[in-house]
N, C-alpha and C positions, 0 to 999 in steps of 0.2 A: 755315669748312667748305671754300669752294673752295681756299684755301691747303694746307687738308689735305691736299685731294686733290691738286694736283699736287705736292706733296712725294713722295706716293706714287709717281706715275705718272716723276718725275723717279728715284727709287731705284731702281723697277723696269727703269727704263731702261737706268740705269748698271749694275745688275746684269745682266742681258740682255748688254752691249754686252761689259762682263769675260768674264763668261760664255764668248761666241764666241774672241772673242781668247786667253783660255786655251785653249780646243780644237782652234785653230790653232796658238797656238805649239807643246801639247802632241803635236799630230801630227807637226808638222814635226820637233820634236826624233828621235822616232820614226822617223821617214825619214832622216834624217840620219844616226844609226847604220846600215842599211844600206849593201849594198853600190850605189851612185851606178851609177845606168843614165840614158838620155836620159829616160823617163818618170817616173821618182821624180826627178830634178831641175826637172819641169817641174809636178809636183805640189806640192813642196818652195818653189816659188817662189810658184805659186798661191794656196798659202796661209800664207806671207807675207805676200802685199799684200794678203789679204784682211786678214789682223790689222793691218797699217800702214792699210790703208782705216780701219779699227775705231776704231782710236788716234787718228792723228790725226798732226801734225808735233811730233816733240820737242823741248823744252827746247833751246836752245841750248848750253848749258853740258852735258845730258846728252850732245847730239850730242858734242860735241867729246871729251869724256871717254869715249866709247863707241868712236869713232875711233879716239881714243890707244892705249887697250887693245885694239883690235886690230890696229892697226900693230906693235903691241910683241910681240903673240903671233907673229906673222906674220916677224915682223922676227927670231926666236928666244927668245924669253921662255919661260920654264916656260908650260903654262897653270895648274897650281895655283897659280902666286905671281899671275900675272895676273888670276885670278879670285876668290880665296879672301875676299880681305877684300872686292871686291864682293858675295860671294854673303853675306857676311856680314852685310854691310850693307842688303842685299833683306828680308833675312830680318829685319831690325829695324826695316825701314822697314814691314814687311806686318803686322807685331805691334802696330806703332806705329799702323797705320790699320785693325788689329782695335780695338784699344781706344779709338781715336777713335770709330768706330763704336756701341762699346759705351756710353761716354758719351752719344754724342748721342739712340741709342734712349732711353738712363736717363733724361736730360731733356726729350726730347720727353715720356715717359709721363708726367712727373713734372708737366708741365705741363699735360698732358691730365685728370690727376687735380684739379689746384688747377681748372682749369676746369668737371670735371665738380662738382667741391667747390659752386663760384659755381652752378653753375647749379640745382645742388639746393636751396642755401640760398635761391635768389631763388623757384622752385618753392614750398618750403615756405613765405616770407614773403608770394605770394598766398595760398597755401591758409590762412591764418591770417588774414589780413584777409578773402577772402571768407567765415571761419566768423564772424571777428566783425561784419561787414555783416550775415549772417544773423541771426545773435543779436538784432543792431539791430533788423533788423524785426520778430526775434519779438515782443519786447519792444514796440516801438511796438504792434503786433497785438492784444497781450496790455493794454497799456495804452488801447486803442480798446475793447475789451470791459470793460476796468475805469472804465471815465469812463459809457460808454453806462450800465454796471448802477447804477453808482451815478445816475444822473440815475432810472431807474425806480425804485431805491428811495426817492429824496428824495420823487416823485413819492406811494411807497405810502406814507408819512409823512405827507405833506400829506393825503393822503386818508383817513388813520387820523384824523388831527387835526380837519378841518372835512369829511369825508363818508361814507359807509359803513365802517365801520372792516372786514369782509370783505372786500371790493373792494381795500382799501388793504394787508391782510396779505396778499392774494395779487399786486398788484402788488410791494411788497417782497420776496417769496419768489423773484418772477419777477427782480429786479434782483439779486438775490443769486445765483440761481444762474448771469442773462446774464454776471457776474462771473467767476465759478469756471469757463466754459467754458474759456479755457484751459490751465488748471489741469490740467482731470479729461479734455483733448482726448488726452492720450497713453496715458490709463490704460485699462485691461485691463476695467475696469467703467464706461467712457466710454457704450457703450450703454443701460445697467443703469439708471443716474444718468438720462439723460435721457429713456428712456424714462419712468421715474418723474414728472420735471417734465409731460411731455406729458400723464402718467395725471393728475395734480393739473390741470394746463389743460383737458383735457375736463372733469375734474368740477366746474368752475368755471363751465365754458360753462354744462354742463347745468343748473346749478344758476340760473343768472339765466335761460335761456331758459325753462326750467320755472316758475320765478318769477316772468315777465312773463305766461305764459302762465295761472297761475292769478290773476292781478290781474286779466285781460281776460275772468275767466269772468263774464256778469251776470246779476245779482240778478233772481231771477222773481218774488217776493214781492214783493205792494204793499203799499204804507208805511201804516202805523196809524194 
């Protein structure tokens, strides 16, 4: 990311810094057709060096080559032969560094894409392991409710077999349904289902506490 950005801050610059320096050469050009007084020459030069500020020191080879041609204009040269195949050569050199341009935006994006590609795909491959972690637990969850009910129903089994056989069809009922709790926990009649188990538990309560309470009623009749 911070690479990104100063790539940017670096383009912006260099476009910025072109920028100016065209609008100086392009005025100068403009002055220079004029007719030459002390104050448009002193303008004309102004902004100049503001563009040579801009730029920077040329090439060596450009200098020398820049020299030449205009010693030779100078010296009596056409200036169409003088200029023609430079200006020609500008103009392929600018088309040449449009397209360089155009490539390197193509491949940065192209790059930015396989990145943004990677980082989707890593995106997606937590989101898939954290759904399958969840799964995990449900499962473990689901299988904590399936061990607990089944231990009440072995329970209501044993109790079918050597003690109250009621007792023991209602503690198995009650394993079986501690069971299905996860089961019936998403469904739309999740309430319905357990209110029901709860109705079956009260009348269970009632029925032993009613039960113990008519064992404890005592006998007024005395014995014959």
């Amino acid at each position: 990311m911070g690479l990104s950005v100063a790539e940017k801050d670096l383009d912006k610059a260099t476009q910025d810094r072109l920028s100016k320096v065209a609008a100086s050469v392009g005025i100068s050009y403009i002055l220079a057709q004029r007719e030459q007084t002390e104050q448009t020459n002193l303008v004309l030069r102004s902004e100049l060096q503001l563009a040579k500020t801009l730029t920077g020191h040329a090439d060596p080879i450009d200098w020398a080559l820049t020299r030449k041609r205009v010693e030779a204009v100078l010296g009596g040269m056409p200036v169409a032969d003088a200029y023609k195949k430079e200006q020609e050569e500008a103009a392929a050199l600018k088309k040449k560094l449009s397209d360089a341009d155009a490539k390197y935006e193509a491949e940065k994006a192209k790059k930015q894409a396989e990145f943004n590609a990677k980082l989707l795909e890593r995106e997606q491959a937590l989101a898939q392991e954290k759904a399958l972690r969840a799964q995990e637990a449900e499962e473990a969850r689901k299988d904590k409710f399936l061990y607990l009910g089944g231990l009440v129903c072995l329970a209501g089994v044993g109790c079918i077999v050597f003690g109250p056989k009621v007792i023991g069809f209602q503690l198995f009922a009650a394993g079986v349904a501690l069971s299905s709790i996860p089961t019936i926990w998403s469904s739309e009649y999740f309430i319905y289902i357990v209110g029901f188990f709860v109705l079956i538990a009260a009348i269970a309560i009632l029925r032993v506490v009613f039960r113990k309470k008519t064992c404890e009623v005592p006998n007024d009749q005395p014995p014959a």
